[in-house]
C-alpha positions as CSV (number, residue, x, y, z in Angstrom):
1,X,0.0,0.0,0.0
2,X,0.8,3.6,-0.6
3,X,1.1,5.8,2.6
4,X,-2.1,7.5,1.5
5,X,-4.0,4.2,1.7
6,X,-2.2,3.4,5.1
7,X,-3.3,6.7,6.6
8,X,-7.1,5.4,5.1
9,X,-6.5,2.3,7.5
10,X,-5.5,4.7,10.1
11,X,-8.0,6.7,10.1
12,X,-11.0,4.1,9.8
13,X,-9.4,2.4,12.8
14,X,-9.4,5.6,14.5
15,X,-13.0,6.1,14.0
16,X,-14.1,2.8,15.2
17,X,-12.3,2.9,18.4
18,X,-13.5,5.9,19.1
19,X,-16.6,4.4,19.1
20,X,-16.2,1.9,21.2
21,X,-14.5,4.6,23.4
22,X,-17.6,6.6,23.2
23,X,-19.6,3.4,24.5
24,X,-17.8,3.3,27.6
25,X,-18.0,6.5,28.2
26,X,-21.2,7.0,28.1
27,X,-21.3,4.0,30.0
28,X,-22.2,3.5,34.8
29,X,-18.7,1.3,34.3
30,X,-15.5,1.9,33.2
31,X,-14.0,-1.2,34.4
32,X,-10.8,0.3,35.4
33,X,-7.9,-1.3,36.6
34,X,-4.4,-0.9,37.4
35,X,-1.2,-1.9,35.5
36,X,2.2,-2.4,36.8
37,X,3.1,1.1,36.5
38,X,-0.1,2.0,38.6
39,X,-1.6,3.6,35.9
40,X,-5.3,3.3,34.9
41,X,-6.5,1.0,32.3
42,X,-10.1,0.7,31.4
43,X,-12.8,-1.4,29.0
44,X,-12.3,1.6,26.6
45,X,-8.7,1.0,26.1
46,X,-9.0,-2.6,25.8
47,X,-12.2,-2.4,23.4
48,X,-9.9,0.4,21.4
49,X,-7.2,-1.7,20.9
50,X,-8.7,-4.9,19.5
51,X,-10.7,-2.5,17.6
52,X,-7.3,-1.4,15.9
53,X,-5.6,-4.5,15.6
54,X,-8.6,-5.7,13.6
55,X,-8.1,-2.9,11.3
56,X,-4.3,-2.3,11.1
57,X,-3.9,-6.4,11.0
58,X,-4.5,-7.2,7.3
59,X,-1.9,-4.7,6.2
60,X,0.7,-7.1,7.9
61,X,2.8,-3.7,9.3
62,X,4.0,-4.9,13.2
63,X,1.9,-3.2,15.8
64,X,3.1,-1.6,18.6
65,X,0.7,-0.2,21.1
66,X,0.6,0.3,25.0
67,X,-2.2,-1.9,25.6
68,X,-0.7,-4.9,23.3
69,X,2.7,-7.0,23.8
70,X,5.6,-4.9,23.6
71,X,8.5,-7.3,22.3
72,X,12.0,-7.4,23.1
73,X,14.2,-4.8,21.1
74,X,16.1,-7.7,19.3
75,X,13.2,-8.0,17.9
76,X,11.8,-5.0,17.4
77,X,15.0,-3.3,15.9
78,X,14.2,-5.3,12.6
79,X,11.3,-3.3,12.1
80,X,12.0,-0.6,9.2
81,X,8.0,0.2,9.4
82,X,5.4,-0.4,12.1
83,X,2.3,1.3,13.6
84,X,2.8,2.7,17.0
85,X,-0.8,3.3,18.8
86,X,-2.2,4.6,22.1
87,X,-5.6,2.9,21.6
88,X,-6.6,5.7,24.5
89,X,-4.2,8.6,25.0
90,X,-5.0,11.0,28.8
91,X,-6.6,7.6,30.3
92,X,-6.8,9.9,33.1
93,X,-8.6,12.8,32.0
94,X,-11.5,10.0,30.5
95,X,-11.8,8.6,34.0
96,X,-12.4,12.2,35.1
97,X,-14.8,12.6,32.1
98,X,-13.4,15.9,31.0
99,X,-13.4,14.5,27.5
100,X,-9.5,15.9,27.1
101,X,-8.9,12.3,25.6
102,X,-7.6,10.9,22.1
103,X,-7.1,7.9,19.5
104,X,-3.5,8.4,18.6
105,X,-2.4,6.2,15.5
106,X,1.4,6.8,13.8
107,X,3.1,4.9,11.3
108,X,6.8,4.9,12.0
109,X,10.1,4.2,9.2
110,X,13.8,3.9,10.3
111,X,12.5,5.1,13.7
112,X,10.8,8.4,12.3
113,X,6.8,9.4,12.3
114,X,5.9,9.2,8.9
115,X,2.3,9.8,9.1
116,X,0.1,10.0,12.1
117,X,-4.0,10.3,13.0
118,X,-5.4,11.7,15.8
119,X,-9.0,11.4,16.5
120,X,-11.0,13.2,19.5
121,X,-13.7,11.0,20.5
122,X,-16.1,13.5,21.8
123,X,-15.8,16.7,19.9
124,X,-15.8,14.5,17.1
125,X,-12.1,16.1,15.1
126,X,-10.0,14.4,13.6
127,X,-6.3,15.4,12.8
128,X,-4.1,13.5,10.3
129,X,-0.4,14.5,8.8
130,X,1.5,13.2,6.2
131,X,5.1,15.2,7.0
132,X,6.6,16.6,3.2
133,X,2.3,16.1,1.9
134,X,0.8,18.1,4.8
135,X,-1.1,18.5,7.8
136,X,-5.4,18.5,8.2
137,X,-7.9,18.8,10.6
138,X,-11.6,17.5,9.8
139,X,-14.8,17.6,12.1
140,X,-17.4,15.1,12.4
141,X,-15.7,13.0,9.6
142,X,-18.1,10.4,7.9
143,X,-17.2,6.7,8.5
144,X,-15.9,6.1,4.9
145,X,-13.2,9.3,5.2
146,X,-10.3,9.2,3.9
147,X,-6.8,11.6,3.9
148,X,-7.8,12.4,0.3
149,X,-10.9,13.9,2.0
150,X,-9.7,15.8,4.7
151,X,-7.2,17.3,2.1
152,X,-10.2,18.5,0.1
153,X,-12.9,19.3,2.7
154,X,-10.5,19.7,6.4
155,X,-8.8,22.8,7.3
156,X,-5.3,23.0,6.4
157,X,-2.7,23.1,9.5
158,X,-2.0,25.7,10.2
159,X,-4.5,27.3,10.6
160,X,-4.1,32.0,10.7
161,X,-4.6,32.7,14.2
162,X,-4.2,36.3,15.8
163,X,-2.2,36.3,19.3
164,X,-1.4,38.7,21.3
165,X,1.0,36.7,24.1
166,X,2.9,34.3,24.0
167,X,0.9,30.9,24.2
168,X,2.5,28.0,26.2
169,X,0.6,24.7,26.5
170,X,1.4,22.3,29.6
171,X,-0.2,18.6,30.8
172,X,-2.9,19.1,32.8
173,X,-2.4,16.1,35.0
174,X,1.4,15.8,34.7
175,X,2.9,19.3,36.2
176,X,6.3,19.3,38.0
177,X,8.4,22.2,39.1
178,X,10.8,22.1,36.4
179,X,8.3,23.1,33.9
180,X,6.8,25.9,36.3
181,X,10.7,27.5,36.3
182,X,11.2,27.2,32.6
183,X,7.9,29.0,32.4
184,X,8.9,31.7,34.0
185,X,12.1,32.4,32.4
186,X,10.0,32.6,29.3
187,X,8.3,35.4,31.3
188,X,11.3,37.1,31.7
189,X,12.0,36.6,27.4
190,X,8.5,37.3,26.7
191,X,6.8,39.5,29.2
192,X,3.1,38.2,29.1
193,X,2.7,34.6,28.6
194,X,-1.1,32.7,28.5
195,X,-0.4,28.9,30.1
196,X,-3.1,26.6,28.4
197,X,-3.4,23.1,30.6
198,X,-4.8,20.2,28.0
199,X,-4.5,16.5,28.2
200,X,-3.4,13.9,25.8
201,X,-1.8,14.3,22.4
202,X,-4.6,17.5,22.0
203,X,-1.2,19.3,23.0
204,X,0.3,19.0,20.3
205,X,-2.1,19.4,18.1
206,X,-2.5,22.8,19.4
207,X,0.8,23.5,18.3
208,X,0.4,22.3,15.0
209,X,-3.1,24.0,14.5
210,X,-1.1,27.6,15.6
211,X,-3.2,28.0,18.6
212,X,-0.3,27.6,20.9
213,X,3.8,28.4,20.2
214,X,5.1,25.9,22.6
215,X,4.8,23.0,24.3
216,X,7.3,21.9,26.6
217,X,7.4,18.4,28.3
218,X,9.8,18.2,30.8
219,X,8.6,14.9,32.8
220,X,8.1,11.3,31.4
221,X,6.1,10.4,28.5
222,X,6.3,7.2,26.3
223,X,6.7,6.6,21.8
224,X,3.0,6.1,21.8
225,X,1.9,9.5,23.9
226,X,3.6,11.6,21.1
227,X,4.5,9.7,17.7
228,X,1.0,10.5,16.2
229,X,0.9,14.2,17.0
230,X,5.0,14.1,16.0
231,X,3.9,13.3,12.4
232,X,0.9,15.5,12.4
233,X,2.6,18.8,14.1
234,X,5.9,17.8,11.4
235,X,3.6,18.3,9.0
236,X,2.7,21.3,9.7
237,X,5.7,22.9,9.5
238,X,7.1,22.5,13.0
239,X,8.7,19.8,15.1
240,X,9.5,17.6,17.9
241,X,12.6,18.4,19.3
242,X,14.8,17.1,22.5
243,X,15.4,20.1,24.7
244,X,18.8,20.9,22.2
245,X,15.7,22.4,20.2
246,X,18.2,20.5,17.3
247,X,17.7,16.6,17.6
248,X,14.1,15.4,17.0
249,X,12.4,12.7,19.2
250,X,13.2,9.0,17.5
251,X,11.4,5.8,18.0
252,X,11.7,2.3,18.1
253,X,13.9,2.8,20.7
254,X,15.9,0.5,23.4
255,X,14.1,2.1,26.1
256,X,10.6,3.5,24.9
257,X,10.7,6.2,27.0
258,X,10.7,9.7,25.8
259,X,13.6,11.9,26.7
260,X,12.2,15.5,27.6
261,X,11.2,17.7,25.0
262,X,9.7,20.9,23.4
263,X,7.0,20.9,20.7
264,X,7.7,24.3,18.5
């Protein structure tokens, strides 16, 4: 398949997990319980991962996603391309029905986003990039949409916004003190500065979209929290960089941890 088509698989696996998302949202029972890591895991991740399996399957690209087996490097550092997914991305802010919460899908080659699809369950968006095509944002998309029809009928990223400050967007469920201090040096750079809190990848997209200049993450994240909005904010003309604002994020990696980072 061409990367268009892949993105089409993307995107109509993004879709259908958000439905089943929006089923257990809606829902008296989330069913949540607690991994390893003590982190939250509910029916809505599980359903929204065998949802995408089922889709991303046939096209017989490895999967890697947080809720699924995650095989040893020796055997993952063979993979040239594979789809990295976070069947639910902000976990959290779904248990604390905020709706802040996304279906984040990326296709990765030689450890670098090559396309990535987004999906906000209950404002209905969508997001999808193709880094070097370009970068779209689509609401209420039908169940047969494809990237060739976000490209004719989405908004292009980005998108011309007026601001007056300087916009920084943090986690809101992951603050630490070493964010709060490079905020205000920033202050110091900027003068006034607007702090937008958002959870999941909906960051990043904010970046991308030209709503917010910066998003800095300087606490733990994983590949799967950032490769699809990676692809989508590349896309737009900006990037994913370690805090050298020169070496972008890779993945695939040893350790799948994220080092810290700025979105800019």
């Amino acid at each position: 398949m061409e990367i268009a088509q892949l993105v089409d698989q993307a995107i109509h696996a993004s879709l259908l997990a958000g439905e089943k998302i929006m089923k257990v949202y809606t829902s008296n029972d989330f069913e949540i319980v607690w991994k390893n890591d003590l982190s939250p895991l509910t029916k809505a991740d599980r359903d929204a991962h065998l949802q995408i399996l089922e889709i991303l399957e046939p096209t017989q690209i490895p999967i890697l996603s947080e809720e699924g087996i995650h095989l040893i490097y020796d055997e993952r550092k063979r993979w040239n391309n594979f789809w990295l997914v976070d069947p639910l991305d902000g976990t959290k802010e779904f248990i604390r029905r905020n709706d802040e919460f996304t279906v984040n899908i990326a296709l990765i080659h030689n450890c670098h986003p090559v396309a990535g699809v987004i999906y906000v369950p209950v404002t209905g968006v969508l997001y999808a990039g193709i880094p070097g095509i370009g970068s779209y944002k689509l609401l209420n998309p039908d169940e047969n949409c494809t990237f060739q029809t976000m490209q004719l009928s989405g908004i292009k990223l980005p998108q011309e916004t007026k601001q007056n400050e300087f916009v920084i967007v943090t986690s809101r469920s992951h603050k630490n003190q070493e964010t709060e201090a490079f905020i205000e040096n920033l202050r110091k750079e900027h003068g006034a500065i607007q702090v937008i809190s958002k959870g999941s990848s909906l960051k990043i997209c904010m970046i991308a979209e030209g709503t917010a200049n910066m998003y800095p993450k300087l606490g733990p994240t994983m590949e799967w929290d950032t490769a699809a909005g990676h692809a989508i904010v590349k896309a737009s003309g900006k990037n994913v960089y370690q805090t050298d604002q020169k070496t972008e994020l890779q993945y695939n990696k040893e350790n799948l941890l994220n080092p810290h980072f700025f979105v800019l």
